[in-house]
C-alpha positions, 0 to 999 in steps of 0.5 A, spaced: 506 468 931 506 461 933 510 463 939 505 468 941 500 464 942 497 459 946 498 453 942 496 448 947 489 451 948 488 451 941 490 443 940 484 441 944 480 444 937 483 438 932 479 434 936 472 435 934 472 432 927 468 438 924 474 441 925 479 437 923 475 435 916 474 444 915 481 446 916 484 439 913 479 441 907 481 449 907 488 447 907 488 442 900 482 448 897 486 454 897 493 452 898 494 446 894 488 447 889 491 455 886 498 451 886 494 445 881 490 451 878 496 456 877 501 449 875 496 447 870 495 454 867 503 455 867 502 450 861 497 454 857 500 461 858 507 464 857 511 465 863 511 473 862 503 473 861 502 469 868 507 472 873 502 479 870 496 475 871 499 472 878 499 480 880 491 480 880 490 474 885 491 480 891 486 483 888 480 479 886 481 476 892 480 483 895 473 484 891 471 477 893 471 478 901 468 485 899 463 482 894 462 475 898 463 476 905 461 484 906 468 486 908 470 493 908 474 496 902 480 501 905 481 507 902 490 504 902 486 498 899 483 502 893 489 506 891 493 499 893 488 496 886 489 502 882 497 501 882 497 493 881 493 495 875 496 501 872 503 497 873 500 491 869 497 495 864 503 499 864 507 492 863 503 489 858 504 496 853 511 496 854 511 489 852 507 490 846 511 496 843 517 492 844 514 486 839 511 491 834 517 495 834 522 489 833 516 487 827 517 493 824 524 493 824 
């Protein structure tokens, strides 16, 4: 994408300390803060139960952009939230099944 575009018309924009401030600030609030977040709740959760709720991220961050910023919800994205869900539950049952059937044995 970077060699697409047309780099040098788009540096001139860093030099406003507007927007140097919005991006430097967007950049440590969505990459390094959910990095720090997700780090941190790794300590708190088992492995297993984080890379299952990693799975919701995609879509919260779809009902945000419809609740919050009055985007769209594509029909491909609805059946894209449905599948995400049935499979973690579809997961998170299995799982169950397997400790209480080792319980129970």
């Amino acid at each position: 994408m970077l060699i697409a575009s047309d780099v040098t018309a788009k540096v001139e924009l860093f030099t406003y300390p507007d927007v140097l401030v919005s991006s430097v600030l967007l950049a440590l609030v969505s990459t390094v803060a959910g990095y720090v977040f997700y780090t941190t709740g790794l300590k708190h959760l088992e492995a297993s139960k984080a890379s299952i709720l990693a799975t919701i991220e995609p879509i919260v961050a779809v009902i945000t952009g419809v609740l919050v910023l009055n985007d769209t919800l594509a029909v491909w994205q609805g059946v894209g939230i449905i599948s995400v869900l049935f499979s973690a539950v579809l997961v998170t049952r299995r799982r169950r099944s397997r400790q209480h059937s080792a319980r129970v044995v």
